[in-house]
C-alpha positions as CSV (number, residue, x, y, z in Angstrom):
1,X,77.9,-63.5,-36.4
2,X,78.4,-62.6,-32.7
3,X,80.1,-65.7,-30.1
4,X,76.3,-67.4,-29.7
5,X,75.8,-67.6,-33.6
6,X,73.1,-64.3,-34.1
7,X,73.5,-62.1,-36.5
8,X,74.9,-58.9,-36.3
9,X,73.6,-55.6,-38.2
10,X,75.0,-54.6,-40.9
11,X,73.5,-51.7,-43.3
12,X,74.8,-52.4,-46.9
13,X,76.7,-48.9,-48.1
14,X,76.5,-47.4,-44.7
15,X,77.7,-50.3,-42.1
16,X,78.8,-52.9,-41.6
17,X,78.6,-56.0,-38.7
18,X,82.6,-55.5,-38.2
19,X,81.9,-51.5,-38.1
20,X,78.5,-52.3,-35.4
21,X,80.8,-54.6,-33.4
22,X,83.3,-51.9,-33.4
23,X,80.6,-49.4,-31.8
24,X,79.6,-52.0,-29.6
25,X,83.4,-51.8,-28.3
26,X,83.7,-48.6,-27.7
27,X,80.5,-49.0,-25.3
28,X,82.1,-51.7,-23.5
29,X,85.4,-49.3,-23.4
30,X,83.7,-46.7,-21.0
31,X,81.8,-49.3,-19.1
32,X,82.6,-48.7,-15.5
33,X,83.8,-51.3,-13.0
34,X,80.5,-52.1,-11.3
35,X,78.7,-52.3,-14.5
36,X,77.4,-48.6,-14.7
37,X,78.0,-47.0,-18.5
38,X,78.5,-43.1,-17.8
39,X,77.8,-40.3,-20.2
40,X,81.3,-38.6,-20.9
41,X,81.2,-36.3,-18.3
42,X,81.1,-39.7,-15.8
43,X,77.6,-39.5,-14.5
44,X,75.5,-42.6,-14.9
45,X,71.4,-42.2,-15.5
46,X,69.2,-45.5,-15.5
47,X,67.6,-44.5,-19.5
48,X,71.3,-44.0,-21.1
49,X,72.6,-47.0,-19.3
50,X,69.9,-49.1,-20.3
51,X,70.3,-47.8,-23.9
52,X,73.7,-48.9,-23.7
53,X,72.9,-52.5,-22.3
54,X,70.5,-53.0,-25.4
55,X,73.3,-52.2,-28.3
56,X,76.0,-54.1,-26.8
57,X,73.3,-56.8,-26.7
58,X,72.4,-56.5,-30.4
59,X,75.8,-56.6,-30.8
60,X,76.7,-60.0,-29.1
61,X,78.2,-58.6,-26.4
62,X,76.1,-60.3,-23.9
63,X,78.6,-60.6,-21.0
64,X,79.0,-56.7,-20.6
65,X,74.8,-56.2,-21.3
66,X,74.3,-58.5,-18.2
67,X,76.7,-56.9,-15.9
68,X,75.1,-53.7,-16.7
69,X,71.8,-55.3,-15.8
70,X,73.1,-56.7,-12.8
71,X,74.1,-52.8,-11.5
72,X,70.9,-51.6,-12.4
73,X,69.6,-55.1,-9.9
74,X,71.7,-53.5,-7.3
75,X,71.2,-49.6,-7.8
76,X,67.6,-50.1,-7.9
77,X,66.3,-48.2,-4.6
78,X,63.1,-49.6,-2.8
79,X,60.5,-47.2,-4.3
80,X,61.6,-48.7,-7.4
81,X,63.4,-46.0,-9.0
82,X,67.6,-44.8,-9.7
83,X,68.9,-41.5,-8.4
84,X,68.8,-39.3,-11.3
85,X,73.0,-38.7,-12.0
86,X,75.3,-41.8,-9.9
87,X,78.9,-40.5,-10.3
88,X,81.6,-43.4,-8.7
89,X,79.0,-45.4,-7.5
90,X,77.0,-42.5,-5.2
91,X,74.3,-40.8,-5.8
92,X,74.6,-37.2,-7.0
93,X,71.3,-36.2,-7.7
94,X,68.9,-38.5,-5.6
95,X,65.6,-36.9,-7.3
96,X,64.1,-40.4,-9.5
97,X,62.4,-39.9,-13.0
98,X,60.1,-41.8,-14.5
99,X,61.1,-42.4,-17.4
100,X,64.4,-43.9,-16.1
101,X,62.8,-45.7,-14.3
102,X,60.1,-47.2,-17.5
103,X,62.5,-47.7,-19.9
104,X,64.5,-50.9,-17.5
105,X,61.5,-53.0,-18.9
106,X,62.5,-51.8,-23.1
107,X,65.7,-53.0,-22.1
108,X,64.8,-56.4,-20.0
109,X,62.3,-57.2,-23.3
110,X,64.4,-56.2,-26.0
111,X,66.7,-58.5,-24.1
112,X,64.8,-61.6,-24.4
113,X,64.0,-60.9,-28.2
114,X,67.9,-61.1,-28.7
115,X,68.8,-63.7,-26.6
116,X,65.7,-65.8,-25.8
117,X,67.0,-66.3,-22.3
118,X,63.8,-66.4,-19.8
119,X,65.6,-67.1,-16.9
120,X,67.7,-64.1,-17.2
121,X,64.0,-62.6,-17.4
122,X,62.8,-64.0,-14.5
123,X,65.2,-63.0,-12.7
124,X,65.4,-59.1,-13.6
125,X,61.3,-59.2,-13.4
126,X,61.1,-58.0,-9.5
127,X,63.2,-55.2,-10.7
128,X,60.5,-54.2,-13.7
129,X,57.9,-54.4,-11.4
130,X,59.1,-51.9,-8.5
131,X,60.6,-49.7,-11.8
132,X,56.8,-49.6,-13.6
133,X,55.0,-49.3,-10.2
134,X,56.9,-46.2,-9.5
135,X,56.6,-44.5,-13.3
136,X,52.9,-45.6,-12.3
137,X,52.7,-44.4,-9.3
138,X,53.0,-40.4,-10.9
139,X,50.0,-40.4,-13.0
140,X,47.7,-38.1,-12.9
141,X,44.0,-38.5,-12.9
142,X,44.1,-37.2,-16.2
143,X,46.5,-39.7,-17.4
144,X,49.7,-37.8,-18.0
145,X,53.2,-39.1,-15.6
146,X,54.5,-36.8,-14.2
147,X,58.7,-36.5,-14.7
148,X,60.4,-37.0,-11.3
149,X,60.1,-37.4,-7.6
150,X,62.0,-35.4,-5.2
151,X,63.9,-37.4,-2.8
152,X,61.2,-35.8,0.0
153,X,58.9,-37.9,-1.9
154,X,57.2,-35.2,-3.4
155,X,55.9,-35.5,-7.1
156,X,56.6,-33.0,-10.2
157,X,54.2,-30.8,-10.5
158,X,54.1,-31.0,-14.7
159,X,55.1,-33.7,-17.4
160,X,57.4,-34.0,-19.8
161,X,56.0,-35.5,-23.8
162,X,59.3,-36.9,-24.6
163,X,59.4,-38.6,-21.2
164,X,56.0,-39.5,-21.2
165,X,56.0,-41.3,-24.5
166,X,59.4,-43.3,-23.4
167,X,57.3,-44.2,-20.4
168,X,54.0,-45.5,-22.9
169,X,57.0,-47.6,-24.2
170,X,58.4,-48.9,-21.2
171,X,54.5,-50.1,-20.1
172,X,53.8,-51.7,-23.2
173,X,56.8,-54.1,-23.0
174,X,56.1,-54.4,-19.6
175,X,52.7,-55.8,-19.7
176,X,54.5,-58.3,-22.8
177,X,57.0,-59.3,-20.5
178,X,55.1,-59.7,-17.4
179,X,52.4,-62.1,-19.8
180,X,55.3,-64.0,-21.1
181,X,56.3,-64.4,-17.4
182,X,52.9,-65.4,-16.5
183,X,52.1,-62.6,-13.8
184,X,49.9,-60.2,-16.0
185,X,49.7,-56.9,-14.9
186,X,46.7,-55.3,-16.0
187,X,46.8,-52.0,-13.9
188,X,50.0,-51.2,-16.4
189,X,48.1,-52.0,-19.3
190,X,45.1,-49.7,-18.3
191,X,48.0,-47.0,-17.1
192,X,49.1,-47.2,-20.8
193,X,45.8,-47.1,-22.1
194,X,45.2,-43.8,-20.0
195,X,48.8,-42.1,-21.1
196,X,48.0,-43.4,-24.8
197,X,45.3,-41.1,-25.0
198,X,47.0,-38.1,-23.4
199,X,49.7,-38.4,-25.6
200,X,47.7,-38.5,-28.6
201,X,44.8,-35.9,-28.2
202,X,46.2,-33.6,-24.9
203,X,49.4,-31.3,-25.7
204,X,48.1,-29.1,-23.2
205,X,49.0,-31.8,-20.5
206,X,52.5,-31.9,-21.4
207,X,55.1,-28.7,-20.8
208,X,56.2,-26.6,-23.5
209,X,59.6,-28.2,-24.8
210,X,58.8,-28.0,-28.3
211,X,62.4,-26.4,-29.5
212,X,64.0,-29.9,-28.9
213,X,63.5,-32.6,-31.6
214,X,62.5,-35.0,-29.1
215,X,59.2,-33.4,-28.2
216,X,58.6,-33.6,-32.4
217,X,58.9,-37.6,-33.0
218,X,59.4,-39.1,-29.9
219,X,55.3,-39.6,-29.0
220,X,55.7,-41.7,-32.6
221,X,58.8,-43.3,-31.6
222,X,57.5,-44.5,-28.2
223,X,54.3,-45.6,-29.9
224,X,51.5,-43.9,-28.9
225,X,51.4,-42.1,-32.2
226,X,50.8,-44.0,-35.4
227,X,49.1,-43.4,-38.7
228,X,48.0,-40.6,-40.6
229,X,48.6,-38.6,-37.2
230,X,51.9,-39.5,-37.2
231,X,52.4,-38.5,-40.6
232,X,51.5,-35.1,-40.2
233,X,53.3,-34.8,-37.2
234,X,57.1,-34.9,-39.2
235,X,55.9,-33.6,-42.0
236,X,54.7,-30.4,-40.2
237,X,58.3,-29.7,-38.5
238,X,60.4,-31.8,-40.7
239,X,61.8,-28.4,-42.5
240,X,62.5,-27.4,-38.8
241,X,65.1,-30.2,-37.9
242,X,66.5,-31.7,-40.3
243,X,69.8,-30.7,-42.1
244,X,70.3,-32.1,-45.2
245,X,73.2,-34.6,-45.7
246,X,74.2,-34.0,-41.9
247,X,71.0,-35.3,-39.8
248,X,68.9,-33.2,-37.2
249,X,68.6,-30.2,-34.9
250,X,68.8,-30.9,-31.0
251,X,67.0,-28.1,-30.5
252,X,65.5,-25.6,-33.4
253,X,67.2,-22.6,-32.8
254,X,71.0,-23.9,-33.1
255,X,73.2,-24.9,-35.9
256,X,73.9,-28.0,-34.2
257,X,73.3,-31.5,-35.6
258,X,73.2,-34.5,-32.7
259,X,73.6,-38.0,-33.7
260,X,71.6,-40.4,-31.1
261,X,68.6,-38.1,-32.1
262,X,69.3,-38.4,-35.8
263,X,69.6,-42.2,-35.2
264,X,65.8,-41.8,-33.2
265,X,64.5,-40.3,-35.5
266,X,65.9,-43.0,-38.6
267,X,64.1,-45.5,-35.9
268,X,61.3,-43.5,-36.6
269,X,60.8,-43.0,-39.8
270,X,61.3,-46.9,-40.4
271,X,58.8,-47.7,-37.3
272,X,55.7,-46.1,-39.8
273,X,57.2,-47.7,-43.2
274,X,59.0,-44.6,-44.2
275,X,61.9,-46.6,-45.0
276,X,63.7,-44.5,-47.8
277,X,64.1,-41.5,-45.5
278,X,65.2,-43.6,-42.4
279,X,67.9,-45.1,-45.0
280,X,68.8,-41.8,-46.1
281,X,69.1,-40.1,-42.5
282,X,71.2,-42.7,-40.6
283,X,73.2,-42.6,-43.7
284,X,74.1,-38.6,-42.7
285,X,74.9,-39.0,-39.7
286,X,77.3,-41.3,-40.4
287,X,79.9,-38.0,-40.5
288,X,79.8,-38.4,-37.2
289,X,81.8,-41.5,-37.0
290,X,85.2,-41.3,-35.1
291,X,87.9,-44.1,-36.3
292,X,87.9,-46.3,-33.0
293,X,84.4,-46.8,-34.0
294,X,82.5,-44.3,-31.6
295,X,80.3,-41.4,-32.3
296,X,80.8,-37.7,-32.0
297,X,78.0,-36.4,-29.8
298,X,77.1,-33.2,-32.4
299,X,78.1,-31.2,-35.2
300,X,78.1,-27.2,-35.0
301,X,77.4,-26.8,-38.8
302,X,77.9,-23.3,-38.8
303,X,81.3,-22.8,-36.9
304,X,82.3,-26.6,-38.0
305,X,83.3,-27.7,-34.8
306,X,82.1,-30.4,-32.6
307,X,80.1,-29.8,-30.0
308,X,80.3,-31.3,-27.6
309,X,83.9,-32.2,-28.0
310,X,83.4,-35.8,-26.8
311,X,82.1,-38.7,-27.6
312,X,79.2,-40.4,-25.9
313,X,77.7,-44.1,-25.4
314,X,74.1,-42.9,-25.8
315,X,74.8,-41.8,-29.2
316,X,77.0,-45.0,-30.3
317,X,74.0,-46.9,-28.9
318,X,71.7,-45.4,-30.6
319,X,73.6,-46.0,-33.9
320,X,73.5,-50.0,-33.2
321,X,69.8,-50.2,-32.5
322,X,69.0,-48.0,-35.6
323,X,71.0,-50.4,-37.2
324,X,69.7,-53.4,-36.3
325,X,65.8,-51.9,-37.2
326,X,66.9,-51.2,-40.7
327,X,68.8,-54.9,-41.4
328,X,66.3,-57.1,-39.5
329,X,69.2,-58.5,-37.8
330,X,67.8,-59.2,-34.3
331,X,64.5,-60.9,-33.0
332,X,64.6,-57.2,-31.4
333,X,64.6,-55.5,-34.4
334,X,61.1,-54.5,-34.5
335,X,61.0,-53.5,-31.1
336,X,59.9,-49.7,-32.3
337,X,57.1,-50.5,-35.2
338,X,55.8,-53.0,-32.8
339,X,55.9,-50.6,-30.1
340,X,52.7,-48.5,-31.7
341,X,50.6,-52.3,-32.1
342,X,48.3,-50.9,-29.4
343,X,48.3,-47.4,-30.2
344,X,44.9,-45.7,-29.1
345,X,43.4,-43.4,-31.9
346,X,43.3,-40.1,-30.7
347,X,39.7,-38.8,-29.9
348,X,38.1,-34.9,-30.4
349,X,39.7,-33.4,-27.3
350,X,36.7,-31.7,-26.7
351,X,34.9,-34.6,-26.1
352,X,36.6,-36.7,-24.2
353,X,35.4,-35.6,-21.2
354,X,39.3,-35.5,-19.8
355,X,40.3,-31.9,-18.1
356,X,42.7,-29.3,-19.6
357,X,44.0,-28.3,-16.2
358,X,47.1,-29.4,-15.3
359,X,46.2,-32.5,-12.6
360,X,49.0,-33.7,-10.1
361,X,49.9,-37.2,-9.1
């Protein structure tokens, strides 16, 4: 049990609460003094930070999770979005992305599942709404969002499907928080109607990234994917990515197994009931485990060397919240099946009267 009396996840025969508290730790370890969580290199992007705040969170440690919250209150610029990479407190890249900028509201929600604590959501709520306004703000008439804006205030010109689908995630727990809150905000809810459907029935909206895993499972992870669709979907690249007893490809054409998308993709096997294989992936990965209870970024299978040589939060984070999905530990636990409860049923392409030109925001 954490300090407040929750539960903590625990996986029998592959973890256990101590072992997820012990992860949780090794977050906490590399969390800077103004609240920031850097990626091992020492930059600090809004999406990893906020994936950090959620597993020490899961893991009872509440005091760090708010403090990391309380520099994203503070970092938050007035369009609404972070500078893409903050290294010692300053920008480095000043660009903002969307789907940094979505994903504060997954982590505000998921944060009131755990804790139950609406004043704490109250008070983060201005910051969701500048954050979804600006993710908003760079949809295209077709319905696609676009990846970034330049600090001239100039929009992408193409989208990304892995960012796109965290960003269908990021509205959908933004409309639930902001009715929860009482300040509805149905222009989101129509936004993730519109994105829904691109996701589901419009590759051709979305650049080519299709070597990386991400671009495989994430629009069924982020919940605009669900179903027989879905199905389909790992089944027809499954041979592609995943590695037997060690997890899955980062990108197709490497010998190189990652463990926060191993852990995503356990998250989404068990969000459309495939729970055997989610059991049986999180359990390979679990080679990656160093002794102080962080993760190894990746596995180079073929020259058996770790690549890179580091450890990273992302990837320990991504290790709790798969482990919280498959115990039930957490109010939050279901944050990813229930993230495809509005999921829009993909239509003939051809007859949906949407364009297949690239649009721009």
């Amino acid at each position: 049990m954490t300090p407040h009396g929750r539960a903590v996840p625990a996986v029998p025969g592959i973890i256990t609460a101590e072992q997820v508290v012990q992860t949780a730790r090794s977050i906490a370890a590399v969390q800077e003094a103004d609240g920031g969580v850097p990626w091992p290199e020492g930059h600090v992007d809004a999406w990893n930070h906020v994936e950090c705040l959620m597993a020490m969170t899961v893991a009872g440690l509440t005091a760090e999770a708010r403090k990391g919250y309380d520099w994203l209150a503070r970092v938050q610029r007035d369009d609404g979005a972070w500078p893409m990479r903050i290294v010692g407190g300053e920008p480095a890249e000043r660009n903002g992305e969307s789907n940094h900028a979505a994903y504060v509201a997954v982590g505000v929600w998921h944060e009131l599942l755990v804790t139950g604590d609406p004043a704490f959501a109250r008070a983060m709520w201005p910051v969701v709404r500048k954050a979804l306004d600006f993710a908003v703000g760079l949809q295209t008439p077709r319905g696609e969002i676009v990846w970034e804006r330049a600090a001239t205030g100039l929009p992408a010109d193409y989208a990304l499907l892995t960012g796109c689908s965290s960003v269908y995630q990021g509205l959908r727990c933004g409309v639930l928080l902001g009715e929860h809150l009482g300040d509805p905000q149905p222009d989101w809810e129509l936004a993730a109607d519109r994105l829904g459907h691109v996701l589901a029935a419009h590759p051709e909206a979305f650049a080519d990234k299709s070597r990386f895993s991400m671009d495989w499972y994430y629009p069924i992870l982020g919940g605009a994917v669900r179903g027989t669709a879905a199905i389909e979907r790992l089944e027809e690249e499954w041979d592609t990515f995943v590695v037997s007893g060690l997890g899955i490809r980062c990108v197709s054409d490497q010998p190189w197994v990652t463990g926060a998308e191993s852990c995503e993709l356990a998250l989404t096997l068990d969000a459309i009931g495939d729970r055997d294989r989610a059991l049986a992936l999180f359990r390979d990965m679990q080679h990656l485990r160093h002794d102080d209870g962080s993760y190894w970024t990746g596995w180079q299978f073929v020259n058996e060397q770790w690549f890179p040589n580091e450890q990273s939060a992302y990837t320990a984070a991504a290790v709790i919240l798969a482990a919280d999905a498959l115990s039930g530990a957490t109010p939050a636990a279901s944050l990813f099946r229930d993230a495809g409860r509005h999921t829009i049923p993909a239509t003939n392409p051809e007859t949906c009267g949407c364009s297949h030109t690239s649009t721009h925001a």
